[in-house]
N, C-alpha and C positions, 0 to 999 in steps of 0.2 A: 174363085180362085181355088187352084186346086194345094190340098195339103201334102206335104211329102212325108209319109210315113219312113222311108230308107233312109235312115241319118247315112251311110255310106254317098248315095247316090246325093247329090244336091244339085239344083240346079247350075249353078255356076260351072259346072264340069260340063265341055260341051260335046256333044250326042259323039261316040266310037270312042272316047277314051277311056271307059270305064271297061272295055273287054279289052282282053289280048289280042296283037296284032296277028294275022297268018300269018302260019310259021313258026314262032315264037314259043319256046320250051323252057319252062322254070328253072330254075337252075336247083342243082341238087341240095336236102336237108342238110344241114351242115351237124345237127344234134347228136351227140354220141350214142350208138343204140346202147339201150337199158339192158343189164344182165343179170339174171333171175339175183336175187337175194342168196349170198350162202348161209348156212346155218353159222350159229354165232359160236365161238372160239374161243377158250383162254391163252391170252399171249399175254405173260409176265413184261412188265412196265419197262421200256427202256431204261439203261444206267447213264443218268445225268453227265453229261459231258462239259468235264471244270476249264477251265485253261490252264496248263501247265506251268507255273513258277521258271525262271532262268534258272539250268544248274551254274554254280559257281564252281570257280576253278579249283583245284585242290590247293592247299596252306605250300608254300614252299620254304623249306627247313632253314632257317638263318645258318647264313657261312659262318664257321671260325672264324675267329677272330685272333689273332696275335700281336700278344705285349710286344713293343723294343727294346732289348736288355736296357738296364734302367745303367747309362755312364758316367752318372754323378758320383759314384761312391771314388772312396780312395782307390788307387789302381786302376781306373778305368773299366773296370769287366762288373760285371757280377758274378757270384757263386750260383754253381745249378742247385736246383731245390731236386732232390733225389726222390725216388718212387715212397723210399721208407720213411722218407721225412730229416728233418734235420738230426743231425748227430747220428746217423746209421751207420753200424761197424759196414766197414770196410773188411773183403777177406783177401786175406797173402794170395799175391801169385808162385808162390815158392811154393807153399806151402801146398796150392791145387794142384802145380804140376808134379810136384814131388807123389803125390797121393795118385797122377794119374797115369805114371811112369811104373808103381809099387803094384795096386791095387784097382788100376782101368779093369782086368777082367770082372769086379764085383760095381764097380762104377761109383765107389766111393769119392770120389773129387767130383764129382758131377752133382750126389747128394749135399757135399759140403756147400759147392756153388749156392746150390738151390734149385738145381735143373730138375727138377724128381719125375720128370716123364721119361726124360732121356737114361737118366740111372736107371729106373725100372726097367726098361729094356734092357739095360747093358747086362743087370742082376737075373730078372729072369731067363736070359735066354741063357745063361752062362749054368743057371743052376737045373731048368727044367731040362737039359741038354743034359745032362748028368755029364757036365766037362768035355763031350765031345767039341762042343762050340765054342769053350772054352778061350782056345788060342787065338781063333779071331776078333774074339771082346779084349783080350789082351793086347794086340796090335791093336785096336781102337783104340783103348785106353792111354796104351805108348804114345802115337802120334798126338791124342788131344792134350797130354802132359806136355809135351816137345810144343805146340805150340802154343799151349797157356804158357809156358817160360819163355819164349821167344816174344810173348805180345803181340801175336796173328790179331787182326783187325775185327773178328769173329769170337774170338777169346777173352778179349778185356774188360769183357762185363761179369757181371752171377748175373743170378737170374731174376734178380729185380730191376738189375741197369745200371746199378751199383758198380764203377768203375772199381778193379783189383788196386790193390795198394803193393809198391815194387817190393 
């Protein structure tokens, strides 16, 4: 008996199957060709990629809220609580319009009020004008006399909110 040194070939394989048929062409390497080695490089480590947290929505401001006048007391209403607090003088409407009939060119009734932005104006234009301007801070001051005493709807407060007393 003979030995078969070809572990490939054995006999069980029988004779023409161990070559290729005529004709027959391998099919192509399918191996990625190999590309020389580049020299080796420093490339700083990528930055770890977190997952981002949900942003939350922004806080939204509590509405106002508003008391009901309270209807329990005697008379039915309640008294306003005024800017200055309780017991704050009240100032004459006579008294502002008469001041702003006299004395509108300097804007004294307007200081009395409490209005001190508007007097300032009415003062310095009258006084850096050296009187040329004079006559028409004077008609101002007319007309807001005339309707501080009439109780224009604009007029019945000073200037805390403090309703004038008649």
């Amino acid at each position: 008996m003979t030995e078969n040194n070809n572990p490939e070939k054995s006999s069980d394989v029988p004779a023409g199957y161990d070559q290729p048929a005529p004709g027959y062409q391998a099919p192509p390497s399918y191996s990625a060709p190999v590309a020389p080695e580049a020299p080796a490089t420093f490339a700083p480590p990528a930055a770890p990629s977190y997952p981002q947290p949900p942003v939350a929505p922004a806080p939204v401001a509590p509405q106002a809220t508003y008391s009901q006048p309270n209807y329990s007391q005697p008379g039915g209403y309640q008294q306003p609580a005024y800017a200055a607090g309780y017991g704050a003088e009240q100032k004459s409407k006579v008294v502002a319009g008469i001041l702003g009939i006299l004395l509108g060119t300097l804007g004294i009734h307007n200081f009395y009020l409490g209005k001190t932005k508007i007097a300032l104006i009415q003062l310095l234009v009258s006084v850096l004008s050296f009187g040329i301007l004079a006559w028409a801070i004077g008609i101002w001051g007319l007309v807001e006399g005339i309707l501080i005493l009439i109780g224009s709807e604009n007029y019945r407060n000073d200037g805390k909110g403090i309703p004038l007393k008649d």
